[in-house]
Residue frames relative to the residue before (quaternion, step in Angstrom):
aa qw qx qy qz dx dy dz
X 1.0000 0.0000 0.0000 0.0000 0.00 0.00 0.00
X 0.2250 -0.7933 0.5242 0.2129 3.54 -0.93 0.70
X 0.2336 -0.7329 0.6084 0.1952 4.16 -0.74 -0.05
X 0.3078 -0.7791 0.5168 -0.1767 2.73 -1.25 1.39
X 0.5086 -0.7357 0.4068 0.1857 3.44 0.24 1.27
X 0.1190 0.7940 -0.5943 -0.0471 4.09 -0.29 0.23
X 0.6224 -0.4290 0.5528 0.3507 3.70 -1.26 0.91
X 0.5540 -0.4152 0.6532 0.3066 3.88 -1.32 1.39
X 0.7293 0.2475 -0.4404 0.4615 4.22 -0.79 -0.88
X 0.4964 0.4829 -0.6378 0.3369 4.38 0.32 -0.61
X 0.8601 0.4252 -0.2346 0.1561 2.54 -0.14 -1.57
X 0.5585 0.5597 -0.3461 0.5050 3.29 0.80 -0.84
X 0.5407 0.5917 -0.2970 0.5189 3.59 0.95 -0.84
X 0.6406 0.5097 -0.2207 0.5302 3.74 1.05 -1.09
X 0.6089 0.4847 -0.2370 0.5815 3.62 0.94 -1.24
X 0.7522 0.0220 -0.3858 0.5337 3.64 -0.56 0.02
X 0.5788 0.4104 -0.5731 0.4100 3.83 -0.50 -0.12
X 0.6693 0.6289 -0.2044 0.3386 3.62 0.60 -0.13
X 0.6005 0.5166 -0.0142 0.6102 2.72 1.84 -1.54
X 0.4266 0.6974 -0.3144 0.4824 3.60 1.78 -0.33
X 0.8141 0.4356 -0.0093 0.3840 2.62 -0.07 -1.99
X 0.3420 -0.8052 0.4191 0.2431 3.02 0.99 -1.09
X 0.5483 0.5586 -0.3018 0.5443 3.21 1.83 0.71
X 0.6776 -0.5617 0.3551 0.3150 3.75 -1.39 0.86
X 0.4963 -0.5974 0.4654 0.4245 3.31 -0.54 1.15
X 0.7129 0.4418 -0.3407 0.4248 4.09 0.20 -1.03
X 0.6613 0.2805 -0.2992 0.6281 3.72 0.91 0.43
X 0.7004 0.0677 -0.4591 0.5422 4.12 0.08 0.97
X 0.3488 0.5572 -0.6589 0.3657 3.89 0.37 0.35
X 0.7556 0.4750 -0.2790 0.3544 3.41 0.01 -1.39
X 0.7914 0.4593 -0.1451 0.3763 3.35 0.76 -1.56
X 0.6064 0.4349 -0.3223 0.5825 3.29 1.45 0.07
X 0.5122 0.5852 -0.4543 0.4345 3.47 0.88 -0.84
X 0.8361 0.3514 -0.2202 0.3592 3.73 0.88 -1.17
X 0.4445 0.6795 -0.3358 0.4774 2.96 1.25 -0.03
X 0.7281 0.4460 -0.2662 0.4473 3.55 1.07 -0.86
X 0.4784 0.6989 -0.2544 0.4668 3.26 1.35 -0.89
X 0.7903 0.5080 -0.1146 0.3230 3.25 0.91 -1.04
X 0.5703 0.4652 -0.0949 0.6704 2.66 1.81 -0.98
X 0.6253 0.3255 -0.3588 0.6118 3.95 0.68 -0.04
X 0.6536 0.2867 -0.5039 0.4865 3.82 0.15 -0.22
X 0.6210 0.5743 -0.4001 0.3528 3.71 0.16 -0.04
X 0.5492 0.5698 -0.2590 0.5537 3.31 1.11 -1.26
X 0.6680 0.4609 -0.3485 0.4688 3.80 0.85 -1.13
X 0.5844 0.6500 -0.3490 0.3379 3.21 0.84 -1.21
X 0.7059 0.4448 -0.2008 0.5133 3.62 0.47 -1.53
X 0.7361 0.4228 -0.4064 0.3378 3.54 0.25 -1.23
X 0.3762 0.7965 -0.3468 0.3222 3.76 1.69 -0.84
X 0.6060 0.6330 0.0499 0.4792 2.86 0.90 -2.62
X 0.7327 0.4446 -0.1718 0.4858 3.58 0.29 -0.96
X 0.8351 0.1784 -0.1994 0.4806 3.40 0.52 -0.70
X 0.7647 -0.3261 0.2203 0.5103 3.73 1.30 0.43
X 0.6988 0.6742 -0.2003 0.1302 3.02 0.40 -1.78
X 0.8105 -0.2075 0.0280 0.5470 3.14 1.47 0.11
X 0.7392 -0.6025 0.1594 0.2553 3.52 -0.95 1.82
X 0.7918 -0.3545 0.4056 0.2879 3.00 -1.33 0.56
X 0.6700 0.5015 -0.0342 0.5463 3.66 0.87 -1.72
X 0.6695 0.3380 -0.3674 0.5501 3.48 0.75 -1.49
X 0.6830 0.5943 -0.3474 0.2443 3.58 0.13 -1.00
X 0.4559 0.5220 -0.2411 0.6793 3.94 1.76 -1.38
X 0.7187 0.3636 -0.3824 0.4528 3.93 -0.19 -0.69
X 0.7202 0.4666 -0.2425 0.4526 3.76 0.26 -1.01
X 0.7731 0.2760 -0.1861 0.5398 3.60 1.03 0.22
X 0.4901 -0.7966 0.3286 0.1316 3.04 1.87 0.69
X 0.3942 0.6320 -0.3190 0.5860 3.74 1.85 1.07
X 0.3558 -0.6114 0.6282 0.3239 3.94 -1.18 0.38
X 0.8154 -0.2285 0.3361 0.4121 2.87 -2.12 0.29
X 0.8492 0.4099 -0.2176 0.2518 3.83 -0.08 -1.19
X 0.5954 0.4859 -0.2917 0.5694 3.30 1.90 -0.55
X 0.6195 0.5051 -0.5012 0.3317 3.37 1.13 -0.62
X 0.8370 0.4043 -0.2537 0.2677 3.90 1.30 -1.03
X 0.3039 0.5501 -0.6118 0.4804 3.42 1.88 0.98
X 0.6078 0.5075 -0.5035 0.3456 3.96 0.12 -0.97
X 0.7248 0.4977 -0.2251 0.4199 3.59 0.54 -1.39
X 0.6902 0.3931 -0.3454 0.4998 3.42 1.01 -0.30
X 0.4968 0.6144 -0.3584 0.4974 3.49 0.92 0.02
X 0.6974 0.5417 -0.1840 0.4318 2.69 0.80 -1.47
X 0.1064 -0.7555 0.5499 0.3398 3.93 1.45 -0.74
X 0.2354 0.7308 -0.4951 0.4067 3.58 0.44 1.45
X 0.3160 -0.7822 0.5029 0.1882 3.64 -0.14 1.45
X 0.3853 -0.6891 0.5664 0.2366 3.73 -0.61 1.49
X 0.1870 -0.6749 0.7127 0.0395 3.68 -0.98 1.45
X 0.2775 0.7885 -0.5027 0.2202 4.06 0.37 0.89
X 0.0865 -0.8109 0.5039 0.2845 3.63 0.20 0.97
X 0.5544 -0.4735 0.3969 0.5577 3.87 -1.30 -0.82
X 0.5385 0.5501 -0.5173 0.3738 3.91 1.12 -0.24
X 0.5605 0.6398 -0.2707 0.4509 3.83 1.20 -1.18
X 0.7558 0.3035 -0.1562 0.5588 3.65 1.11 -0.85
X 0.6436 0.3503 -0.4232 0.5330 3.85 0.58 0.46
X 0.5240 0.4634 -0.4889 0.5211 4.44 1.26 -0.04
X 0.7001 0.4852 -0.3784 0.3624 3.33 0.68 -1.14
X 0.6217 0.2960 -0.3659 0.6260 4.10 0.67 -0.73
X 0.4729 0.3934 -0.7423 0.2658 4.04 -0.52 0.74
């Protein structure tokens, strides 16, 4: 296991959200830590998507989702689906 230094305000920040819940700061650090991760590699993901930079497919692979989860995110996302019909007849081989 490795340890990871946290700014005096995180933590404390960790310590009552903790005190909420009613769980051990050393068991919702992590689980939020990943949780955020998750939610910022997405955010990359789309903004990627959004400006071109990489496919429809590349974008559903890199978040580790099919074709149909990738176009509920993107519609959420109010993100104009760039999805030709050649892109949608490789993807069903």
């Amino acid at each position: 296991m490795k340890s990871v230094k946290l700014q005096e305000n995180l933590y404390k920040e960790a310590e009552r959200v903790s005190k909420t819940y009613g769980v051990k700061v050393q068991d919702i650090i992590p689980k939020d830590l990943k949780q955020g991760l998750v939610v910022l590699n997405e955010s990359n993901v789309l903004q990627l998507y959004r400006s071109r930079k990489i496919t429809f497919q590349k974008a559903a692979a890199m978040l580790s989702i099919d074709i149909w989860e990738m176009i509920e995110k993107i519609k959420k996302a109010d993100i104009h689906i760039d999805y030709s019909m050649e892109e949608l007849a490789e993807d069903f081989v």
